[in-house]
Backbone as JSON Lines, residues from 0, in Angstrom:
{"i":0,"aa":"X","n":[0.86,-1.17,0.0],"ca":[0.0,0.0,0.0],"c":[0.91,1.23,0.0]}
{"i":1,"aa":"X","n":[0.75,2.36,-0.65],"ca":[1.42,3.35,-0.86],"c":[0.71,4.13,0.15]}
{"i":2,"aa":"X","n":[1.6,5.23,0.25],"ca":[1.46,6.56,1.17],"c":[0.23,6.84,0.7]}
{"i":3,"aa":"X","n":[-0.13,7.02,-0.35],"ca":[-1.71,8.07,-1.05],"c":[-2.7,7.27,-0.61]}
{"i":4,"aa":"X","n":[-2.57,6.06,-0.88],"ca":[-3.42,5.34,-0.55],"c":[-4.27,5.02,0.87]}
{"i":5,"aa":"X","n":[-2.76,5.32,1.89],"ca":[-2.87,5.07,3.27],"c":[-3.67,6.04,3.59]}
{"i":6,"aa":"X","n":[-3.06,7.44,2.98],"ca":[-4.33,9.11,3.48],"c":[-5.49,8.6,2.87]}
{"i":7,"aa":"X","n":[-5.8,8.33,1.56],"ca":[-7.33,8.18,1.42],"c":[-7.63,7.27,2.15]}
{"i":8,"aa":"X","n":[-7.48,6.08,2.51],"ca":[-8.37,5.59,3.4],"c":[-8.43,6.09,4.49]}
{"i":9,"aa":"X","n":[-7.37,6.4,5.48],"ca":[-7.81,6.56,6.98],"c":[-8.42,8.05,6.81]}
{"i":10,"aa":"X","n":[-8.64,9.06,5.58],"ca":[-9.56,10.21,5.82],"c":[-10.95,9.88,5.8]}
{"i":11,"aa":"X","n":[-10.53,8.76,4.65],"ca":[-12.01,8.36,4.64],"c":[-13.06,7.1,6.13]}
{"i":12,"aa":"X","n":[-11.81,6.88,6.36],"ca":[-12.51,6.0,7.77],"c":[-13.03,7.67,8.69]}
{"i":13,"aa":"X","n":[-11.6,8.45,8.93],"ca":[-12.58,9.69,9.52],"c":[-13.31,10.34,9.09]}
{"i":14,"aa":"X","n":[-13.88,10.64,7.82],"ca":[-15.05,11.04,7.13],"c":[-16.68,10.07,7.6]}
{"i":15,"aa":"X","n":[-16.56,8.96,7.62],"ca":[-16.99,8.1,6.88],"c":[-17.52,8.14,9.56]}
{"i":16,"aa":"X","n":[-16.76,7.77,10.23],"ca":[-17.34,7.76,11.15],"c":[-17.66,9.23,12.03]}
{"i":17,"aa":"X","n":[-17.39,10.04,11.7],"ca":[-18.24,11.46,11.73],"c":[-19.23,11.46,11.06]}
{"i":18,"aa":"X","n":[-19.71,11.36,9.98],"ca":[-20.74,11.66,9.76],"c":[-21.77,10.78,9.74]}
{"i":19,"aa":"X","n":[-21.33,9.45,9.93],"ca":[-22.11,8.02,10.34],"c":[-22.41,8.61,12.53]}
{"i":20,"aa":"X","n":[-22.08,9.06,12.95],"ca":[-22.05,9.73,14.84],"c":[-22.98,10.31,14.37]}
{"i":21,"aa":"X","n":[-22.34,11.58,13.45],"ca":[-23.53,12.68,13.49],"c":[-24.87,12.1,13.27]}
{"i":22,"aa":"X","n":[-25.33,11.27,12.27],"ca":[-26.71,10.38,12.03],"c":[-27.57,9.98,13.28]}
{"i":23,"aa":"X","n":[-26.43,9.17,14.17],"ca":[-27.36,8.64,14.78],"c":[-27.13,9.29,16.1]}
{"i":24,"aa":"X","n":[-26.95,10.28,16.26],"ca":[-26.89,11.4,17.34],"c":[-25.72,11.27,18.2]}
{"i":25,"aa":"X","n":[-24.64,10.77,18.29],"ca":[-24.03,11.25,19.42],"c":[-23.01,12.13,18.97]}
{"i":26,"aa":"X","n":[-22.55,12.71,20.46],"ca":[-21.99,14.48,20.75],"c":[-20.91,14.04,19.91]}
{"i":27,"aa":"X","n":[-20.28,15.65,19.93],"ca":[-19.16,15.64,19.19],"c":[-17.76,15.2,19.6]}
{"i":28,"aa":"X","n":[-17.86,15.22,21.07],"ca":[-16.62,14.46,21.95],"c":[-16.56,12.9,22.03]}
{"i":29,"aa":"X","n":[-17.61,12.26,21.78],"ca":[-18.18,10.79,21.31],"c":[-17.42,10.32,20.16]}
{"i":30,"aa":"X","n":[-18.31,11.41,18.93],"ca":[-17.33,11.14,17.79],"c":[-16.01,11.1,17.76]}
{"i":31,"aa":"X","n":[-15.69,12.47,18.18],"ca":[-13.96,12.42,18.35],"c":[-13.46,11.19,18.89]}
{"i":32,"aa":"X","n":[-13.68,10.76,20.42],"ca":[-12.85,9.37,20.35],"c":[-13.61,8.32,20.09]}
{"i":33,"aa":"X","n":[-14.26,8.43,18.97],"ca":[-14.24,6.8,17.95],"c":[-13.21,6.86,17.0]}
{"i":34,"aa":"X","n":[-12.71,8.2,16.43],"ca":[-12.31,8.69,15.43],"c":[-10.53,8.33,15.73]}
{"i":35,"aa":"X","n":[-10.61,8.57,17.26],"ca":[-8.74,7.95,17.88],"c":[-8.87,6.37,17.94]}
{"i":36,"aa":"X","n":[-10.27,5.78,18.31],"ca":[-10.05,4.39,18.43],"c":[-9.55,3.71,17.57]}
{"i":37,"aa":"X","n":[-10.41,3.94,16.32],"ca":[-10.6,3.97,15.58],"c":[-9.21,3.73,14.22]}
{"i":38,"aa":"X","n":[-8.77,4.88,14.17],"ca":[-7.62,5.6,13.24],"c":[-6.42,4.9,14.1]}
{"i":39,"aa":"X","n":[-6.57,4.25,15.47],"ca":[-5.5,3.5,16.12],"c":[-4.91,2.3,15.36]}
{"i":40,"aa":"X","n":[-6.72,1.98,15.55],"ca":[-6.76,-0.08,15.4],"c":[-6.36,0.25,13.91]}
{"i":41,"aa":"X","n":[-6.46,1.1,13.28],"ca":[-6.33,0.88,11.32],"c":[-4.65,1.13,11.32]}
{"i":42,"aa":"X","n":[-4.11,1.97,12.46],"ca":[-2.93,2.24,12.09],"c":[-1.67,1.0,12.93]}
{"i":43,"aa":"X","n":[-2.4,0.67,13.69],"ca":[-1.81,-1.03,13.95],"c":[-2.21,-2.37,12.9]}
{"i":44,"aa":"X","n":[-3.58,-2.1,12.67],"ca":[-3.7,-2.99,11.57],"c":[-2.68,-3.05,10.24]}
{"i":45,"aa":"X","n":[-2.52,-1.76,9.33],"ca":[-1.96,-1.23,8.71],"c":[-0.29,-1.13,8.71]}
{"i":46,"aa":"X","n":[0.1,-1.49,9.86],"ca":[1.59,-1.6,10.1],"c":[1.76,-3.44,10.33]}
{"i":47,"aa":"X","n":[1.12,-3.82,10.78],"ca":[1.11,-5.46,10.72],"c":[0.88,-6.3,9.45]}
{"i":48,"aa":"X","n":[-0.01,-6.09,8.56],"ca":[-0.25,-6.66,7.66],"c":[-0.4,-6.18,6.04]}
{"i":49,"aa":"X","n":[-0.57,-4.97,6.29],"ca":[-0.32,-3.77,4.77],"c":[1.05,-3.23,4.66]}
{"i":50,"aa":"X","n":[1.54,-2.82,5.13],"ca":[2.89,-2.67,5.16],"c":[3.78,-3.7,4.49]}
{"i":51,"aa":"X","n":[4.4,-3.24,3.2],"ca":[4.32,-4.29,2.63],"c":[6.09,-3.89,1.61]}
């Protein structure tokens, strides 16, 4: 996986769970840490098995 590739996805994981929070109502400090949980587990995922 290339660098470009790595930004479009994890913007799009944070795109993609902001505005999936905002839907089903919770606050904006909610969203925010799904958005660290989140962008964690992809960036451990992402170093274990994409990293290539």
């Amino acid at each position: 996986m290339t660098n470009k590739a790595y930004l479009i996805i994890s913007s799009l994981l944070i795109l993609v769970i902001l505005l999936a929070g905002r839907h089903f109502g919770y606050s904006f400090l909610e969203r925010f840490i799904a958005v660290i949980i989140v962008g964690g587990l992809f960036e451990l995922f992402y170093r274990k098995k994409l990293k290539k």
